[in-house]
N, C-alpha and C positions, 0 to 999 in steps of 0.2 A: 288236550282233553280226549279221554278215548269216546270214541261214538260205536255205538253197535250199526253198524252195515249191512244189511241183506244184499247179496247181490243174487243174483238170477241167471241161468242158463237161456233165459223166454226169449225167443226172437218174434216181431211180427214180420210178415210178408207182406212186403209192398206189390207193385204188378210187376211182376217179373224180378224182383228186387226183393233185398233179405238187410232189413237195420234190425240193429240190436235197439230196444229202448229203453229210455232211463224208468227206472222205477222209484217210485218217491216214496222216499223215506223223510220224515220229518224225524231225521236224527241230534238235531236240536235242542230237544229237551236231556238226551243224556240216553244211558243203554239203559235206564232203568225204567223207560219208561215202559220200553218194548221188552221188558221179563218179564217171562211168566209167574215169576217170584212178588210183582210189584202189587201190593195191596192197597188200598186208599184206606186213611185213617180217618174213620167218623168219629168225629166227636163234635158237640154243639158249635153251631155257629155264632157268634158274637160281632156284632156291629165291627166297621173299619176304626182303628183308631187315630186322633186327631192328629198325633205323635207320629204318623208315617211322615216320612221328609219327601222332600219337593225332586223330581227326577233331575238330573244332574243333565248338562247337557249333551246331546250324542242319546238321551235314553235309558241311562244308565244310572242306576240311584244303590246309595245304601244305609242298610238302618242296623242299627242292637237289636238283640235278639229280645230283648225286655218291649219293643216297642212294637211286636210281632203278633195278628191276631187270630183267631182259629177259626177257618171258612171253611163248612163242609163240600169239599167235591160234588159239583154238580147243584149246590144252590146257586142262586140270584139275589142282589138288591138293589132298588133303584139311588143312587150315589145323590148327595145336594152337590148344587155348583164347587163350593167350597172342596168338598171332597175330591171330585173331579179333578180341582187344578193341582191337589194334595198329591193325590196318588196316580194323575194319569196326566199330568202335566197340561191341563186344560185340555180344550176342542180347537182348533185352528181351522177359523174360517176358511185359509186358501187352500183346505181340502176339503171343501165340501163337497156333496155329489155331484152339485151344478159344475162348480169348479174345475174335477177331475175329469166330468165326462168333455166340457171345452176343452182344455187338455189334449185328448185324444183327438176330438175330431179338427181341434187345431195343429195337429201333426198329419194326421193321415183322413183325407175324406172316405165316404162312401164308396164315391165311385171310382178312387183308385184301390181301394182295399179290395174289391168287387174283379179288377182287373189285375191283381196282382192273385188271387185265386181263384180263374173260373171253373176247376173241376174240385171246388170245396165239395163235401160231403150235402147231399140233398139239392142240388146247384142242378139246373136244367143240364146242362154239359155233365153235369155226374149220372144223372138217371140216362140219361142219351149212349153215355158207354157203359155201365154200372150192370144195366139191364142184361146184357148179354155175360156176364160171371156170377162167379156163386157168389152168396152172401147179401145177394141183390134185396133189398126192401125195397118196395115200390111205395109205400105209402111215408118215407123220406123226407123230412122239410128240413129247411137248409140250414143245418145244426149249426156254424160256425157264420151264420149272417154277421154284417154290420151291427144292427139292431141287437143281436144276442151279446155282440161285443160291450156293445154301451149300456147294454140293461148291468150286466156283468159289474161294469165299473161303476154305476152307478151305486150298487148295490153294497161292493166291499169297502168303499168310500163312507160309508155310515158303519164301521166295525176299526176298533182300535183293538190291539194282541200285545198283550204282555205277559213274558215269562220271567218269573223269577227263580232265582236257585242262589243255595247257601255257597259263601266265600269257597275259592280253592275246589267247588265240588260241583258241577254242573249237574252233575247225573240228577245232584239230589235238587229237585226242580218242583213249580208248579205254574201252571196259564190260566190267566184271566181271557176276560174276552169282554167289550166296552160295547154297546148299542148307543152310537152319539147323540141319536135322535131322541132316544128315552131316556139315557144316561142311564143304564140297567147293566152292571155289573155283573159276572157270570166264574166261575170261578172251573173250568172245567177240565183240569186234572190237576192231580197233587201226588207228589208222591209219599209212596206210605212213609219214608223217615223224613220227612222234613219240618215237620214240629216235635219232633223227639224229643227228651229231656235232655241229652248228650249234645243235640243240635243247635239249642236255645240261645245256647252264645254266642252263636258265629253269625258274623251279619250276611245280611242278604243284599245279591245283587239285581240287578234289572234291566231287559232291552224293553221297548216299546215301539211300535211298531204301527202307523196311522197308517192305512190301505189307500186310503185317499190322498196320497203323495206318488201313489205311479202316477210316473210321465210330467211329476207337479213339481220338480226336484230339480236343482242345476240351472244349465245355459239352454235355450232354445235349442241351443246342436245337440247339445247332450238330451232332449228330452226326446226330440224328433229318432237318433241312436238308442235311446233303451224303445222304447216301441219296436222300433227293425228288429232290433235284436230278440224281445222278444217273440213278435212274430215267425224270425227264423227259426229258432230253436224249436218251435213249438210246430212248424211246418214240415221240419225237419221228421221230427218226432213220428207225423202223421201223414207223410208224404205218401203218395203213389207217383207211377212214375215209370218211364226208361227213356233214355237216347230216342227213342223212336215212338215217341210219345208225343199226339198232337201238343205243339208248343213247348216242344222237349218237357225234362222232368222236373225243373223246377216252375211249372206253372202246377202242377198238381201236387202243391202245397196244401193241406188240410182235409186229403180227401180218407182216410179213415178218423171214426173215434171210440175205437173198441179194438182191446188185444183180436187179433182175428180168428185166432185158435177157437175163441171161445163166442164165435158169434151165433146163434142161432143153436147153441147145446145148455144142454143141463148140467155141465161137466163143474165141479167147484174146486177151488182151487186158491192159492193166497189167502190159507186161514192158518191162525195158531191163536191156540189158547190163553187169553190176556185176559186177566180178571178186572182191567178197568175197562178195556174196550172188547167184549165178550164179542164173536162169532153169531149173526141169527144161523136157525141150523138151516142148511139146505142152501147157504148163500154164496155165492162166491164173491171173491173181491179180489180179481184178476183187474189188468190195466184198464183204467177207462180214461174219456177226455184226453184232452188236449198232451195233457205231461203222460199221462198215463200212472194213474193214484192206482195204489196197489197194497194190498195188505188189508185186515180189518182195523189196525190197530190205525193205518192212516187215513183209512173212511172215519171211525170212530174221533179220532180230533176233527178234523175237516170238520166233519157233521158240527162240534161242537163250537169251533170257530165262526161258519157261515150261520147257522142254527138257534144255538144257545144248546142244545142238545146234542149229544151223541148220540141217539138213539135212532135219529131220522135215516142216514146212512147208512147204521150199522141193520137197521131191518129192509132198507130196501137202496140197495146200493144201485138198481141198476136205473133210479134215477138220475145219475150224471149223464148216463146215453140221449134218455129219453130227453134230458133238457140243455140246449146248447148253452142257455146262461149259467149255468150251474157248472158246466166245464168247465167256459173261460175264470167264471170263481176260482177253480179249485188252480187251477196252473197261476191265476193272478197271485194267491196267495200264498206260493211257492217262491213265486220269482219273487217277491217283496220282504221274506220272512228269513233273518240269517239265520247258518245253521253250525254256531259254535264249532270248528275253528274257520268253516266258511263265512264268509261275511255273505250277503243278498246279492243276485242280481242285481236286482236292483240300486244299491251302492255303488255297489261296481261302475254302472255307464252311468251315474250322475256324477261322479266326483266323488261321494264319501267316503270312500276305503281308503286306508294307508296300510301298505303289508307291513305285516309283524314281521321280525324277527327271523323267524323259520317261513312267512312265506318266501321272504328274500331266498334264502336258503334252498329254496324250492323252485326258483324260477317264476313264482307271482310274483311279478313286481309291474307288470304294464298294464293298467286298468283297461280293459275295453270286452269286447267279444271273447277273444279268447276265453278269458278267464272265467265268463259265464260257460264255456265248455266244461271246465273244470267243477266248476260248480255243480253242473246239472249230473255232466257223467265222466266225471276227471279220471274215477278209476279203470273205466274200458278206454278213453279217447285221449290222456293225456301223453304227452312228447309226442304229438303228430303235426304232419303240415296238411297242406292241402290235396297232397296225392292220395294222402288216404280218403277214402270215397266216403267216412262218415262226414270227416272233418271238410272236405268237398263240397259235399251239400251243404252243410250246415252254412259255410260261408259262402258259397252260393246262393244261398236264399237271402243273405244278409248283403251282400251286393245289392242284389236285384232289387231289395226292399227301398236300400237307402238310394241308390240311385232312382227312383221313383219318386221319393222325396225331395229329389233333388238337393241331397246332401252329398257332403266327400267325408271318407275315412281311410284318406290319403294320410301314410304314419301311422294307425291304430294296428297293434297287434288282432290279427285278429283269428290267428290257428295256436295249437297247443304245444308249439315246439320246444323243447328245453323245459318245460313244466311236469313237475309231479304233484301228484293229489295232495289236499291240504292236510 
């Protein structure tokens, strides 16, 4: 599948230190999403019909085009049970919010999360050295807390995400979005040919995607492994830091959550012209949070996956800064959510993925960390090992994590070597 790619020159500056970051592209739905050519087709909305078939297992479902019904972009309806188990394969209890946030703090407690980053951003040890460099806030609360973590999980655990798109053609696409609590259906982006009259015959395929399965997924090993991992990558991402840094550099894991270029300016930046996900004027939508979400077009989904709205984000993005649950949201939603021909994170360290064909071909073939390298930023960091200092840290942090856990990933691939991008 071809996916359109943004990639970026933007480096942020650690202390004393220079990582390139990944920029999140939700290229997933296809390059048509992110063209400026891509219009949404209004036409009347009409009830789900009964005739949709049951998801196939893995997620994946498909129907005729005769049994296909027309949702305008950016309505809602609230679904009966029936419909629910029709079109969204039921609700499953062992992801409820209760469920998923045990989950977490059955892998990783408090107070070792707390000791594995105590120069997080807004952390007494962050304002204690913070205070003397530029970019310093003083009024600071500790955006990447424990608390923000599990509010976070609590919260994407009540949101299922489904995209569909027509046979052979990913581009041609559209996402739902599920409120399990209300069972309130949301239909928020379609692309303009995908009820076409040319299109009508070709069936439709389907991932779906329950939030409420990070960490809910696999063996005890493997659950306790995708948390480290995500933690690392996302530590990585946000790190400060050097050799000569109280508790060397990988304790100052977490400690930005803003491209820094742009901390404290008016400067705008990461906009283009997308007539589904429009630009507010004046706005910028440079990195923010944990992954660092960049672009309007991937505030503008975001917005409408965590939301029901697109419009939340896209007029005021810079509350992902302002709110530490709302980052760990946005990076949860990345690492869970595959991005055709990537499969998820999240698969990856529970066991679900089997490489295709050409990943073979590619050198994914060893499930574990590595390949979530590849995933996040395969195209600047893939066929490297651990001399390279991005790929250093990263698995450095992922050490340090699991072993805290008091896990081994004795055998796990876990650098980019022999790997090319998917």
């Amino acid at each position: 599948m071809n996916m359109k790619t943004k990639m970026t020159s933007k480096k942020i500056l650690f202390i004393s230190a220079i990582a390139l970051p990944v920029v999140l592209l939700f290229a997933y739905l296809g390059s048509h999403l992110f063209s400026n050519s891509a219009k949404m087709e209004r036409q009347a909305p009409l009830s789900i019909s009964s005739e949709e078939p049951e998801l196939k297992a893995g997620g994946g479902s498909e129907v005729e085009s005769e049994a296909v019904d027309v949702f305008i972009a950016g309505s809602s309806r609230v679904l009966t049970d029936a419909e629910v188990t029709s079109l969204w394969g039921g609700i499953d209890s062992q992801f409820s919010p209760d469920n998923a946030v045990a989950a977490v703090q059955g892998a990783l407690s408090q107070e070792e999360f707390e000791q594995l980053f105590p120069y997080r951003i807004g952390t007494p040890e962050w304002h204690g050295f913070a205070a003397n460099h530029p970019n310093y806030n003083a009024d600071q609360t500790d955006y990447y807390s424990y608390n923000n973590l599990i509010a976070a999980v609590t919260d994407v655990a009540n949101i299922k995400y489904k995209v569909e798109y027509r046979q052979d053609d990913t581009n041609n696409s559209r996402v739902f979005r599920l409120d399990k609590a209300t069972k309130t259906e949301t239909l928020i982006y379609q692309n303009a040919s995908f009820n076409t009259s040319s299109n009508k015959t070709v069936p439709i395929l389907s991932q779906t995607v329950d939030f409420g399965s990070f960490i809910k997924e696999g063996s005890h090993l493997n659950r306790k492994r995708e948390l480290a991992a995500f933690l690392a990558n996302i530590s990585h991402e946000t790190g400060g830091g050097m050799p000569t840094s109280p508790g060397g550099p990988l304790a100052w894991g977490l400690y930005w959550n803003e491209e820094i270029s742009y901390i404290n300016t008016t400067t705008v930046n990461y906009v283009e012209e997308n007539d589904n996900f429009p630009p507010a004027e004046g706005k910028s939508y440079h990195g923010r949070g944990p992954i660092q979400l960049s672009w309007n077009y991937n505030y503008g989904l975001i917005s409408g996956i965590i939301y029901g709205t697109k419009d939340k984000l896209l007029q005021q993005p810079e509350l992902i800064v302002n709110d530490g649950k709302l980052g760990f949201m946005t990076a949860i939603l990345f690492w869970m959510t595959p991005q055709p021909p990537k499969p998820s994170a999240h698969d990856v360290m529970v066991g679900n993925w089997t490489p295709s064909e050409s990943d073979i071909s590619k050198g994914l073939t060893q499930e574990g960390f590595g390949i979530t390298i590849m995933i996040i930023n395969g195209n600047m960091e893939g066929n490297l090992d651990e001399t390279d200092s991005r790929i250093g840290r990263r698995v450095g942090f992922y050490r340090k994590i699991t072993t805290q856990m008091g896990i081994s990933i004795e055998g796990e691939k876990v650098n980019t070597a022999g790997m090319s991008p998917f």
